[in-house]
C-alpha positions as CSV (number, residue, x, y, z in Angstrom):
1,X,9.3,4.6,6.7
2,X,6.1,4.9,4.6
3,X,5.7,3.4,1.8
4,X,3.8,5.9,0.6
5,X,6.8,8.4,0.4
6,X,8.5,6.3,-2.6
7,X,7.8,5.8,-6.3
8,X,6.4,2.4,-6.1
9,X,3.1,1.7,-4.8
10,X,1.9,-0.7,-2.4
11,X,-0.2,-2.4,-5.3
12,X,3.0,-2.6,-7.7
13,X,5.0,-4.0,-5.2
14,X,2.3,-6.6,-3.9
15,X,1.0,-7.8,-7.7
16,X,4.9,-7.7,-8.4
17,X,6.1,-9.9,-5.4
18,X,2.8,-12.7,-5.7
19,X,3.3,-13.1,-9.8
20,X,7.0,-13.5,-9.3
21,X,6.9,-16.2,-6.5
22,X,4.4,-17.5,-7.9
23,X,2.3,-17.0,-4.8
24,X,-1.7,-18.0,-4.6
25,X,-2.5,-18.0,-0.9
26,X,-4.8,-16.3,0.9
27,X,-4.0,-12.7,3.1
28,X,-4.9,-11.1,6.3
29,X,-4.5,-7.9,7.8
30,X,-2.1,-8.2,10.6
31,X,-0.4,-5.0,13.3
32,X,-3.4,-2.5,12.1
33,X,-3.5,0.9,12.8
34,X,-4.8,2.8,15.8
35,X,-8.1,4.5,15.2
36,X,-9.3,7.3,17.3
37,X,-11.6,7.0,20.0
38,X,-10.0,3.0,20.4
39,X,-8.1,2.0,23.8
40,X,-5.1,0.6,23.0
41,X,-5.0,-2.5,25.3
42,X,-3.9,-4.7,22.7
43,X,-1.4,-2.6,20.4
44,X,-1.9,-3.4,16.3
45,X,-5.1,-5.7,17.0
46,X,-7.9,-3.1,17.8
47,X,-10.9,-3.8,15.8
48,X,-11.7,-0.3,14.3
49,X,-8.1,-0.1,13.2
50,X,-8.8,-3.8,11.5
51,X,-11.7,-2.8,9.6
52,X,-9.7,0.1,7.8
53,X,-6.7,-2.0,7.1
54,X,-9.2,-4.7,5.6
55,X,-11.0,-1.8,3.4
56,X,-7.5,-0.4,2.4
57,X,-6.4,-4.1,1.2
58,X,-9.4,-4.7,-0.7
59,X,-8.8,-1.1,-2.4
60,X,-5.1,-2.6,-3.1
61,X,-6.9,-5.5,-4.2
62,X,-9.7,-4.7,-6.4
63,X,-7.6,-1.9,-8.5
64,X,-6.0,-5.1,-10.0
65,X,-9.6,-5.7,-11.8
């Protein structure tokens, strides 16, 4: 399943879920994607794969401003 594939977006439901629940904390990236060129000793923690998911959050993010 990809998000992607459905009508809402991943902003929608974030924003959504956090004003809802009241929710003010802070957020990591966590299980990150696989980048090419990366070994895959420790699956969903590699560290190219981290810096993407942390540039695709702060897209998410920053198109609430």
């Amino acid at each position: 399943m990809i998000l992607t594939d459905y009508l809402l977006s991943e902003h929608d439901i974030s924003w959504d879920f956090a004003k809802q629940c009241g929710v003010d904390v802070p957020i990591r990236v966590d299980h990150v994607p696989l980048m090419a060129g990366e070994d895959n000793t420790t699956p969903g923690y590699t560290a190219l794969g981290r810096l993407f998911a942390i540039g695709y959050l702060k897209g998410i993010l920053d198109a609430e401003k």
